[in-house]
PAGU-779785 format. One record per atom (N, C-alpha, C): residue in three letters; z, x, y. Coordinates in steps of 0.001 Angstrom, whole numbers, padded with zeros to 6 digits, always signed. Layout:
AlaZXY ...
//
This chain:
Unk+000000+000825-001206 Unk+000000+000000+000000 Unk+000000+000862+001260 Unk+000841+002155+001260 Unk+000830+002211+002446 Unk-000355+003508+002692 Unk-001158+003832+001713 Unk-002446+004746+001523 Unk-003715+003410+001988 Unk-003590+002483+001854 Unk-004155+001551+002674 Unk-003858+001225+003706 Unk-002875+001311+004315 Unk-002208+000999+005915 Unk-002838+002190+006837 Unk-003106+003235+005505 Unk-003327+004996+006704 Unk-004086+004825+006814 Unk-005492+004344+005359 Unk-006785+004180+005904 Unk-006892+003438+007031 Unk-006714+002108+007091 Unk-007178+001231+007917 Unk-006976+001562+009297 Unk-005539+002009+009610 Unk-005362+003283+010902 Unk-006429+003737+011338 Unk-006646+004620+010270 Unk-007617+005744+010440 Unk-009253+005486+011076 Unk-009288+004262+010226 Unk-010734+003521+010213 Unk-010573+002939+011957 Unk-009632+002062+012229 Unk-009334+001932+013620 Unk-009393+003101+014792 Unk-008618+004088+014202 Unk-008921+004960+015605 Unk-009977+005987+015387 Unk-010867+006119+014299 Unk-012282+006338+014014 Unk-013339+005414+015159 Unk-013357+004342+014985 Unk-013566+003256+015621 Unk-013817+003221+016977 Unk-012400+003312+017503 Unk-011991+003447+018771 Unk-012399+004518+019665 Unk-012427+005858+018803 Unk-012635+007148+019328 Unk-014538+007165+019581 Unk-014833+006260+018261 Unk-016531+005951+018536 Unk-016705+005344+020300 Unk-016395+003895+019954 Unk-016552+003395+021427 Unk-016245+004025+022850 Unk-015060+005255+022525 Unk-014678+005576+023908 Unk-016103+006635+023863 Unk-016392+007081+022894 Unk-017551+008300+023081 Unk-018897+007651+024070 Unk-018953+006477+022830 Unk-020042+006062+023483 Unk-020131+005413+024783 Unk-019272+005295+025282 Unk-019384+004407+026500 Unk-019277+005636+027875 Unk-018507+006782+027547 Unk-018535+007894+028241 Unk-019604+008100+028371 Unk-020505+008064+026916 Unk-022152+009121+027506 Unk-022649+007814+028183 Unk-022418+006636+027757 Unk-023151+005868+028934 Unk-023236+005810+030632 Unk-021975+006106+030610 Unk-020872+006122+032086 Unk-021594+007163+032315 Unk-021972+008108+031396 Unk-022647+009478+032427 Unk-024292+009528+032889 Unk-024086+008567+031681 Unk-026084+008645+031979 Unk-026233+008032+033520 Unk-025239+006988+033886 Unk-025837+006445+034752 Unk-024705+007024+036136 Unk-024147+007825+036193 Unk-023078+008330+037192 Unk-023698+009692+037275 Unk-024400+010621+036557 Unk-025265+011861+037100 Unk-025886+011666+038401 Unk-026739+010775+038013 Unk-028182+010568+039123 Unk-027129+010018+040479 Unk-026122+009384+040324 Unk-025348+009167+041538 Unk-024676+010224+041833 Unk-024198+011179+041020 Unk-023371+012477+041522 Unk-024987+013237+042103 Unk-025742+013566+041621 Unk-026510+014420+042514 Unk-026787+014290+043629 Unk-026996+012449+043813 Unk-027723+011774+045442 Unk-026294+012116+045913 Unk-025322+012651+045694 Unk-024058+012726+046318 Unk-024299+014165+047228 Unk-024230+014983+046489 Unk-024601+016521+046552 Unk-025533+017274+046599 Unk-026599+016763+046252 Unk-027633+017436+046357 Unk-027604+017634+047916 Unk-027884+016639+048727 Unk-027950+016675+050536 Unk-027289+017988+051122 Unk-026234+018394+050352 Unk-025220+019235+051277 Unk-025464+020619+050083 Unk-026493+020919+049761 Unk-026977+022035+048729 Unk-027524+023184+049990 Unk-027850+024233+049574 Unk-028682+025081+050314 Unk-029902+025455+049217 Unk-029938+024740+048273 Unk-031084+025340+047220 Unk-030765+024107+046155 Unk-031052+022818+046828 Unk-030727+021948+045370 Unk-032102+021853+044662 Unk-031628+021501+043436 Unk-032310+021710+041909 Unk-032127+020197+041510 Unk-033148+019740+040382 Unk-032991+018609+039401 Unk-031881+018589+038807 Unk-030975+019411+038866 Unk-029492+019185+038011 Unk-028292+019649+039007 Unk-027512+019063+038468 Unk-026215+018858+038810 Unk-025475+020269+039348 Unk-025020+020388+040231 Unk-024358+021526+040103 Unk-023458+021809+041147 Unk-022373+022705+041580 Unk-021653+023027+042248 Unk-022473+023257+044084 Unk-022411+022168+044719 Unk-023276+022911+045760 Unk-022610+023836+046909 Unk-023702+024759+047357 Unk-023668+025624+048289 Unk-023714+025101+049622 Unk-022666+024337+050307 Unk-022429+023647+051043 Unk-023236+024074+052439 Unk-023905+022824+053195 Unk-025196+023534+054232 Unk-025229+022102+054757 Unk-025594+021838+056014 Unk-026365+020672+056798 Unk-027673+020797+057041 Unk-028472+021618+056809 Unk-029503+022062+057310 Unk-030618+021133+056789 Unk-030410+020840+055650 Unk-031100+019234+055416 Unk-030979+017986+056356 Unk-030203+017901+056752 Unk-030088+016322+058271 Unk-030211+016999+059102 Unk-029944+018507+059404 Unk-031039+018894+060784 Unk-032342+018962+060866 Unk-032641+019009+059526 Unk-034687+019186+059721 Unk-034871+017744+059768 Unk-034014+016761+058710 Unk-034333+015111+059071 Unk-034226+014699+060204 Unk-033476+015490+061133 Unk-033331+015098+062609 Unk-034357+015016+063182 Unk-035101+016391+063109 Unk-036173+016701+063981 Unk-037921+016228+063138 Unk-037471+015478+061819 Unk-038782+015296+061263 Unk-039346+013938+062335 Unk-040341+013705+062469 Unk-041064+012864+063602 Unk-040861+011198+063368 Unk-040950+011107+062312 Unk-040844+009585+061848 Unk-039743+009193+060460 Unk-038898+009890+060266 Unk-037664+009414+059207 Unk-036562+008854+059808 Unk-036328+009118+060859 Unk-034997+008165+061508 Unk-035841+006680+062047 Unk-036835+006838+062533 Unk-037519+005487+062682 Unk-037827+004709+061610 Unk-038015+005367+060469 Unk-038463+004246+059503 Unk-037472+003627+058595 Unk-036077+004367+058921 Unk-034720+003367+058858 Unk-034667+002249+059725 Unk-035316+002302+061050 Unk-035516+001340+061805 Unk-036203+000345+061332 Unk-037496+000759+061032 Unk-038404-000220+060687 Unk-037818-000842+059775 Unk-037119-000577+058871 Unk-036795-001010+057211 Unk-035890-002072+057781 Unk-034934-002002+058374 Unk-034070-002980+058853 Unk-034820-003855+059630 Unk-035622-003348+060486 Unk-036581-004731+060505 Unk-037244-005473+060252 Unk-038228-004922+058871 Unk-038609-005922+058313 Unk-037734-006626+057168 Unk-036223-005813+056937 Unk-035745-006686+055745 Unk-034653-007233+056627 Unk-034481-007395+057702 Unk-033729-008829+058845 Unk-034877-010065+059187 Unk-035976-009514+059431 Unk-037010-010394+059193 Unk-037063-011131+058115 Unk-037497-010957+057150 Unk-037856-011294+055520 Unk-036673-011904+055019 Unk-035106-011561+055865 Unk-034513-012317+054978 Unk-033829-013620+055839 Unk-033729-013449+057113 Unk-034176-014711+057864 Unk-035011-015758+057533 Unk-036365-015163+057221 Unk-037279-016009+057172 Unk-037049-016444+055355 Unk-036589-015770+054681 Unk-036356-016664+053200 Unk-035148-017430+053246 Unk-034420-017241+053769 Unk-032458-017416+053674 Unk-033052-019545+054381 Unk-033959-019501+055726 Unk-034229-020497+056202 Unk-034398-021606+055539 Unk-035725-020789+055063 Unk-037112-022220+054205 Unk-036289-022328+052707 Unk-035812-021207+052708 Unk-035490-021771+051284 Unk-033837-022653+050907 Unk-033164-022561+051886 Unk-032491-023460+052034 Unk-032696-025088+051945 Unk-033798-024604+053496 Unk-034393-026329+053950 Unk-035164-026813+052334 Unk-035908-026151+051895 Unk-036653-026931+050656 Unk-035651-027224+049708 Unk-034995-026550+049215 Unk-033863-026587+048171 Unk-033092-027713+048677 Unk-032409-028117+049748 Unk-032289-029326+050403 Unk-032902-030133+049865 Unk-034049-030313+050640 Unk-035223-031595+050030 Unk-035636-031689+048517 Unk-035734-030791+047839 Unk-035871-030778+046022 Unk-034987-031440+045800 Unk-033449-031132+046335 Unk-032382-031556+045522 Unk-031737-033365+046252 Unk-032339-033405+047090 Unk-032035-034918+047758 Unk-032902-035710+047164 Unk-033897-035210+047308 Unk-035192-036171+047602 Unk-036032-036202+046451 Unk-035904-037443+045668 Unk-036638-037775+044596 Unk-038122-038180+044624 Unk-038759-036860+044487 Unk-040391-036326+044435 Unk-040437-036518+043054 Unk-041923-037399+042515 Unk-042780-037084+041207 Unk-042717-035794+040747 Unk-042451-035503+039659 Unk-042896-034044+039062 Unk-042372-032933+039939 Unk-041039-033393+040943 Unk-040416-032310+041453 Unk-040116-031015+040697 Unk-039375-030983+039489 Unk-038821-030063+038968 Unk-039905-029329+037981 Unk-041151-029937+037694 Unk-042390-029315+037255 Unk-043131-028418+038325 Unk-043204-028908+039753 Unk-043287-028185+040655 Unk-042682-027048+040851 Unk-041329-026583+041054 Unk-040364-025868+040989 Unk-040558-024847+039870 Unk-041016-024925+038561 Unk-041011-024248+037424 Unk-042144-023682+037801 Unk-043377-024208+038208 Unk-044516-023749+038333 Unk-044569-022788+038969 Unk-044022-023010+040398 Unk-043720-022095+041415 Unk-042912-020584+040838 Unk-041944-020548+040353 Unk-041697-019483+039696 Unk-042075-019388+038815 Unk-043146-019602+037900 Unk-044093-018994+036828 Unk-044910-018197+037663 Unk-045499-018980+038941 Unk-046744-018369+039576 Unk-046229-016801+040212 Unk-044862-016930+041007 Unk-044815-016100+041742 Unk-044368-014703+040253 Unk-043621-015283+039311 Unk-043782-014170+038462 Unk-044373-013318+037372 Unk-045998-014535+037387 Unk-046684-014042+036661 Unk-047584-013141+037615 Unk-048251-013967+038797 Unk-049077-013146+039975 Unk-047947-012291+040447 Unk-047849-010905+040385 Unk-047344-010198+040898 Unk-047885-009777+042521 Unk-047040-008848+043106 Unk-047380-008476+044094 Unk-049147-007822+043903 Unk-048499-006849+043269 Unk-049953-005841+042522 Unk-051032-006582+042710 Unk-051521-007448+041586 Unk-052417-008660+041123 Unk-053166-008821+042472 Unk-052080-009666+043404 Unk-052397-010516+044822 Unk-052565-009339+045752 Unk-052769-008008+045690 Unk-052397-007513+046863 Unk-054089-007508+047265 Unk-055166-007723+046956 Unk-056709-007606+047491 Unk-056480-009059+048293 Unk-056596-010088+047971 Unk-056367-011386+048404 Unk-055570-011554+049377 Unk-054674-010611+049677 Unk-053633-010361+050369 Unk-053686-009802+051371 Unk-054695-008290+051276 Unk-055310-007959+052292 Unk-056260-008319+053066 Unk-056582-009514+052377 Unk-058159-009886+052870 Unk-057539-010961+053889 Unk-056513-011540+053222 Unk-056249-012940+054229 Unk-055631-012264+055965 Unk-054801-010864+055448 Unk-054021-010412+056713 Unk-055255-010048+057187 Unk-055877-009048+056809 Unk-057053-008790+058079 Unk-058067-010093+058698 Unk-058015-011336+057818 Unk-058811-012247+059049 Unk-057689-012944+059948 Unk-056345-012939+059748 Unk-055541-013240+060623 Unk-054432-012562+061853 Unk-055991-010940+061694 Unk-055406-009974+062716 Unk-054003-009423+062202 Unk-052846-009347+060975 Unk-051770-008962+060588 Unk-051693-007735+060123 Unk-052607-007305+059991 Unk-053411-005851+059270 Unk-052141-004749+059932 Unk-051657-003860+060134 Unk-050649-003094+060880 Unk-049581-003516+061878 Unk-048979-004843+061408 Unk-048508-005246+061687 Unk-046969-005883+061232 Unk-045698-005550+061749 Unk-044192-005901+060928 Unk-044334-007541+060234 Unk-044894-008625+061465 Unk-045789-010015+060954 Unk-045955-009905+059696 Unk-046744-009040+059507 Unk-047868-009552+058527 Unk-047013-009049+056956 Unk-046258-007693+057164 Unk-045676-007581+055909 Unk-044364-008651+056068 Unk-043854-009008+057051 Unk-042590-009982+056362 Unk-042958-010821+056317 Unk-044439-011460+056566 Unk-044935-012851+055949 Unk-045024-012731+054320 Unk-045681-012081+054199 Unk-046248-011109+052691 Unk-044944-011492+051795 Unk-044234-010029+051990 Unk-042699-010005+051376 Unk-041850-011653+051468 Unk-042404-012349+051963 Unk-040983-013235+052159 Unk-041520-014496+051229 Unk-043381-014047+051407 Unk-043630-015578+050299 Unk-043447-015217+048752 Unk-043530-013525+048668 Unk-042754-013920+047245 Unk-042068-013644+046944 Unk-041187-014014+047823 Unk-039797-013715+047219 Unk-039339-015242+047163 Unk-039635-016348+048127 Unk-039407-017780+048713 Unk-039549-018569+047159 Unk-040269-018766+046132 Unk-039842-019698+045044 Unk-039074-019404+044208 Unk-038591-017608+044058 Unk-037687-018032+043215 Unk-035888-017941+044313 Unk-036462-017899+045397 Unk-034834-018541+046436 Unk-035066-019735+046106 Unk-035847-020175+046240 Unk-035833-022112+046613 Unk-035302-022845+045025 Unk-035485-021821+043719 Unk-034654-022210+042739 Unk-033805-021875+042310 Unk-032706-020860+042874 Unk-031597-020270+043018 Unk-030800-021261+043946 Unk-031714-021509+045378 Unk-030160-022166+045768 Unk-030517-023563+045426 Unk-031137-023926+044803 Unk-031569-025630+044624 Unk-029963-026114+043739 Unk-029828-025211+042592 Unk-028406-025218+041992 Unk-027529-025551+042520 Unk-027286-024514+043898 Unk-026133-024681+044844 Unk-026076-026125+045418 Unk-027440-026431+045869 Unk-027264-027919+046268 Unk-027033-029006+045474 Unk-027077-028848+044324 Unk-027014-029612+042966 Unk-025559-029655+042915 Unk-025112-028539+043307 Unk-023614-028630+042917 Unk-022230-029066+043933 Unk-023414-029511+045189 Unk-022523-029983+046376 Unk-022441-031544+046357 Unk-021217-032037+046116 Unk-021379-033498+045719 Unk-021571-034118+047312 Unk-022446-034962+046840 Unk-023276-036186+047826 Unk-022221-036433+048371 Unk-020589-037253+047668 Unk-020043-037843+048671 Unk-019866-037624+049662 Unk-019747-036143+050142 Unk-019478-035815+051304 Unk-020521-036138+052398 Unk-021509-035965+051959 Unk-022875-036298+052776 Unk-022671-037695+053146 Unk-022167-038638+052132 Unk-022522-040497+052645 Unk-021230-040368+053539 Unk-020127-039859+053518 Unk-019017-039760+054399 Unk-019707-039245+055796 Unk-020331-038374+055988 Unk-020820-037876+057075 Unk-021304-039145+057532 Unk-022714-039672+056705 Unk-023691-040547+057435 Unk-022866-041922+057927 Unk-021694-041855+057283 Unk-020889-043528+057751 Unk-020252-042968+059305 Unk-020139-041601+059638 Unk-019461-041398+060809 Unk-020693-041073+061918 Unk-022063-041466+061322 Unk-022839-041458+062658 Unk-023719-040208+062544 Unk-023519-039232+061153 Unk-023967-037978+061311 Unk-025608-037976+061210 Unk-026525-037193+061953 Unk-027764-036651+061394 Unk-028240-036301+060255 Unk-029288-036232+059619 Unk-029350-035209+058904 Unk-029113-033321+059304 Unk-029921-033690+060224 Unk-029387-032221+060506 Unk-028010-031362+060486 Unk-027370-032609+061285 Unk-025985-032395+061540 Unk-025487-031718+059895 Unk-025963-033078+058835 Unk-025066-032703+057663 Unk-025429-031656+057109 Unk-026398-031261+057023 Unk-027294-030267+056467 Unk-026393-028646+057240 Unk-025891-028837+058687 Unk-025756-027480+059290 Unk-023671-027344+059219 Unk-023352-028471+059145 Unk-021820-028549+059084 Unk-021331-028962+057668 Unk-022307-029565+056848 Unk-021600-030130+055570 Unk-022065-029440+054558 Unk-023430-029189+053958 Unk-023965-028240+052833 Unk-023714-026738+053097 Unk-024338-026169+054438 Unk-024529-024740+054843 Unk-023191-024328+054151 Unk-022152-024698+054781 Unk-020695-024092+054583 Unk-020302-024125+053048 Unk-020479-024935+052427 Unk-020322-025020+050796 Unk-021219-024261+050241 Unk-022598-024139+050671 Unk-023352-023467+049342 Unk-023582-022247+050433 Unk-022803-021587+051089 Unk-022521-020154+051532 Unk-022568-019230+050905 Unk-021689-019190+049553 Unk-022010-018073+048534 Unk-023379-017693+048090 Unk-024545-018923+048004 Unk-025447-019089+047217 Unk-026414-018538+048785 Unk-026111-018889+049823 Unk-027015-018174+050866 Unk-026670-016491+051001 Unk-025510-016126+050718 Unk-025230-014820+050659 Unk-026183-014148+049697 Unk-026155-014523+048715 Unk-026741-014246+047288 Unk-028232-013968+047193 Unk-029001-015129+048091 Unk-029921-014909+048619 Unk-030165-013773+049740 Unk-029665-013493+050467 Unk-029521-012476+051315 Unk-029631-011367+050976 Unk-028392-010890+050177 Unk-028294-009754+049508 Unk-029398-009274+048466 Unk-029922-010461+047791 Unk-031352-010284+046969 Unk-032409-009806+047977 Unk-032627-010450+048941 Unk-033989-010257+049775 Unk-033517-008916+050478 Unk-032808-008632+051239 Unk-032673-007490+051686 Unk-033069-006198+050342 Unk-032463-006219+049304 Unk-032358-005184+048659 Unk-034236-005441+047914 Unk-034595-006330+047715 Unk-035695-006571+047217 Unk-037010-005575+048148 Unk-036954-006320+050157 Unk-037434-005668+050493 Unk-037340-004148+051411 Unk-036378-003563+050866 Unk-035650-002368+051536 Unk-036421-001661+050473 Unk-036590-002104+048784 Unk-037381-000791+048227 Unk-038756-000955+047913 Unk-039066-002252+048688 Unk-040922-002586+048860 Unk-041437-001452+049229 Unk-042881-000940+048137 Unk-043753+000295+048738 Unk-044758-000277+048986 Unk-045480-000754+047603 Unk-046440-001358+048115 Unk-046973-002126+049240 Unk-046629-003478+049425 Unk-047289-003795+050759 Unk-047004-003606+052151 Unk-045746-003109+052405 Unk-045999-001716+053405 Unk-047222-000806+053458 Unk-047386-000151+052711 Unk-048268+001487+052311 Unk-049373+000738+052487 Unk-049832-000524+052230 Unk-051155-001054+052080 Unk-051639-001644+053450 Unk-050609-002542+054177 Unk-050742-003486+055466 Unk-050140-002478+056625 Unk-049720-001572+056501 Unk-049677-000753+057614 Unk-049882+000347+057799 Unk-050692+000796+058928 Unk-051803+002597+058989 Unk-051117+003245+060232 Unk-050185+002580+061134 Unk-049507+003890+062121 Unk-048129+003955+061547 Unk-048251+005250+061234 Unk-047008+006017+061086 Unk-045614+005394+061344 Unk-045327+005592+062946 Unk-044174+005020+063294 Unk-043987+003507+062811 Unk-044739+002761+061845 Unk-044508+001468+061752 Unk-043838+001373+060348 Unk-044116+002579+059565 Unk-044115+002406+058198 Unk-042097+002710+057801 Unk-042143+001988+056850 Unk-040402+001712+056280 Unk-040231+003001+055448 Unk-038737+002766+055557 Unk-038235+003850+054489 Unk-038808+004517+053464 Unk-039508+003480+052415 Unk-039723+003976+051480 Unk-041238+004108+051486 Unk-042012+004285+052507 Unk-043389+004801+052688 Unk-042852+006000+052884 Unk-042277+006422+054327 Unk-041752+007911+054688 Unk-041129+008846+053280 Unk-040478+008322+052463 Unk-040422+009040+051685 Unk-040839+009389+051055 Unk-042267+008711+050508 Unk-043555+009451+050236 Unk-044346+010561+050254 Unk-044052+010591+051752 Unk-044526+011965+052293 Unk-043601+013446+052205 Unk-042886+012910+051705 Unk-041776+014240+052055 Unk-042084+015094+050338 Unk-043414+015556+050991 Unk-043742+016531+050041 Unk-044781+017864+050363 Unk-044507+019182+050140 Unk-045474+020085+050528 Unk-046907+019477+050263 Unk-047571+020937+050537 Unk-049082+020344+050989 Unk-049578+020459+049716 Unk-048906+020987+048645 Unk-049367+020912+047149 Unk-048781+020353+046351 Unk-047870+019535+046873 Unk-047862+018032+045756 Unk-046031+018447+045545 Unk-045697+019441+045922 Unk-044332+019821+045525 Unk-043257+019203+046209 Unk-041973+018186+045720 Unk-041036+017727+046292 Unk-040214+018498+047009 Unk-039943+018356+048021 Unk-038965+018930+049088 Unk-037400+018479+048920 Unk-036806+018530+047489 Unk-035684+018061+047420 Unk-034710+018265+048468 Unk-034396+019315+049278 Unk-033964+019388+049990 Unk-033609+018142+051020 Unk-034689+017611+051241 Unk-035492+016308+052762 Unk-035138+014926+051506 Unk-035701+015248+050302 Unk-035996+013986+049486 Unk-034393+013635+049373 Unk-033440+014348+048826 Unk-032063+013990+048262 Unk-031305+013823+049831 Unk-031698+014465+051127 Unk-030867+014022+052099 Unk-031404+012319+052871 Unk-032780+012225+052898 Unk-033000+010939+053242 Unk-033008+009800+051936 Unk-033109+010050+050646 Unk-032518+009137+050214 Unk-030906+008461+050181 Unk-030175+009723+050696 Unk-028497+009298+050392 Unk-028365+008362+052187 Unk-029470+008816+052979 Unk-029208+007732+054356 Unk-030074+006866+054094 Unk-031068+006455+052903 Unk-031574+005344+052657 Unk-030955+004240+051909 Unk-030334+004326+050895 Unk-029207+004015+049817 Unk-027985+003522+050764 Unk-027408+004185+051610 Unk-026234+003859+052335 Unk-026188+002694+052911 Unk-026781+001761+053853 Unk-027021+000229+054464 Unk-026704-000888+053144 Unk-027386-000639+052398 Unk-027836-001320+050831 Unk-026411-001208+050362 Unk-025820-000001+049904 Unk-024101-000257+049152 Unk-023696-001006+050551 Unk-023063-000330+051784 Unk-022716-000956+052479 Unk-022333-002474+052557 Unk-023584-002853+052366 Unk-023894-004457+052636 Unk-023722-004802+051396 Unk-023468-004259+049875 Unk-023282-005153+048784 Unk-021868-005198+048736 Unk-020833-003933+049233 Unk-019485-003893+049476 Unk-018665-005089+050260 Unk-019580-004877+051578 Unk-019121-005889+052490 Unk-019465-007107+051899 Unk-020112-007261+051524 Unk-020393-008774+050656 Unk-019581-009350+049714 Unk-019356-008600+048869 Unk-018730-008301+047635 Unk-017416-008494+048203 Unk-016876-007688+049105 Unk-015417-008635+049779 Unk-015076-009399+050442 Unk-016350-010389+050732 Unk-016297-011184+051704 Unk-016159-012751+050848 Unk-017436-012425+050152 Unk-017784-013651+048865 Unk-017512-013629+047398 Unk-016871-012363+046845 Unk-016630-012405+045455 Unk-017452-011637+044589 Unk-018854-011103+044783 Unk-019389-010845+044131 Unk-018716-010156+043166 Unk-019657-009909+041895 Unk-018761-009546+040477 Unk-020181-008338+040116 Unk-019803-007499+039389 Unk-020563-006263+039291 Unk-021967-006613+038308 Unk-020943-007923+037050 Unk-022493-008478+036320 Unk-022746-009195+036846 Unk-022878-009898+038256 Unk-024006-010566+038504 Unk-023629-012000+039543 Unk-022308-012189+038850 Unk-021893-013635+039444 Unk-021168-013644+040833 Unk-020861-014871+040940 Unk-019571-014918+042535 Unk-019253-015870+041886 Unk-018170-016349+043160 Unk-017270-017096+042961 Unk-017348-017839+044034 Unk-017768-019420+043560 Unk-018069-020751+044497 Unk-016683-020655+045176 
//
């Protein structure tokens, strides 16, 4: 009996000692690539691997003086305050109307809409895409990519927060309308404030969605100073194709920074949870 009690011990902290292994090399696979964007910046000779750095600024002084990398932090925040304005809006207001308003084949609509936007990718649409911005003059223009960026990102918001509105009970709404209220009114004092989490959520999606857009940036815009973050970092390469880790690991750790920022501040504002959820 008790040569069976040792095994089974044994077999347990066999077991145990497995899972802690494995979850360490996991923890590392994905905590390297964050320790380097840590250190690499402040290297005097950083390398693809990890290592003790030779502490230096001289990387954010050449980013200082490079011509267009502090601007295209600019730009980036402007087109993803744009883009997420303009989704956080419409896709509210429709999700509203889906979820009030009893339309034929509403919720076949809705499915469709996110089949379309995730089967037509950006890629796919981007000729059609260019063709429509250049007859509507949008061609190098902030317009024309946060029109772009925001329509596809807009069906699958409009079925994300449609939920939220699903889950805001009416009564409150017929209480409003017996005291004289608008729609508008109820819509800006009675839903907004309840399905808040679910507009955050949206937010935080669209921002981060279009903060690492390359494509239709790189495609819809040709002056320099217009182009976002992650065009400029494109370029940050010698004239023979060779990465400038140096420039690459210091403007990615000030590209990355807004993005945690804003999932932190979020995250303590509304609940967010690391797999995925909040808390209504």
């Amino acid at each position: 009996m008790r040569g069976r009690e040792a095994a089974a011990r044994a077999r347990h902290a066999a077991a145990a000692i497995g899972r802690a292994t494995f979850l360490a090399v996991v923890a590392g696979f994905f905590a390297l690539p964050m320790l380097w964007l840590a250190t690499a910046p402040f290297d005097a000779h950083p390398t693809i691997t990890v290592s003790l750095p030779e502490f230096t600024l001289a990387g954010f002084r050449e980013l200082l003086a490079h011509p267009y990398a502090l601007r295209s932090l600019g730009n980036s925040v402007l087109q993803a305050a744009g883009s997420t304005v303009l989704v956080v809006v419409l896709a509210a207001l429709a999700a509203y109307a889906l979820s009030r308003v009893r339309v034929p084949g509403r919720d076949v609509l809705l499915y469709l809409l996110l089949l379309l936007s995730s089967v037509v990718t950006g890629t796919a649409a981007m000729v059609p895409v260019f063709e429509l911005a250049t007859r509507l003059n949008l061609v190098d223009t902030h317009l024309g990519v946060v029109l772009t960026l925001s329509g596809g990102l807009l069906p699958a918001a409009i079925f994300i927060l449609k939920d939220f509105m699903d889950g805001t009970p009416a009564s409150y709404e017929e209480s409003a309308r017996v005291f004289g209220a608008s729609p508008s009114q109820i819509l800006r004092h009675i839903v907004v404030p309840v399905i808040r989490p679910g507009l955050a959520t949206i937010a935080v999606w669209t921002v981060a969605s279009v903060w690492g857009s390359f494509l239709t940036p790189f495609i819809l815009l040709r002056d320099p100073d217009k182009a976002p973050g992650a065009v400029i970092l494109y370029t940050l390469y010698t004239e023979g194709g060779s990465p400038r880790l140096e420039l690459i690991s210091t403007f990615s750790l000030l590209y990355s920074l807004p993005v945690v920022l804003m999932y932190v501040f979020v995250s303590r504002r509304y609940g967010f949870r690391f797999h995925g959820g909040i808390k209504r």
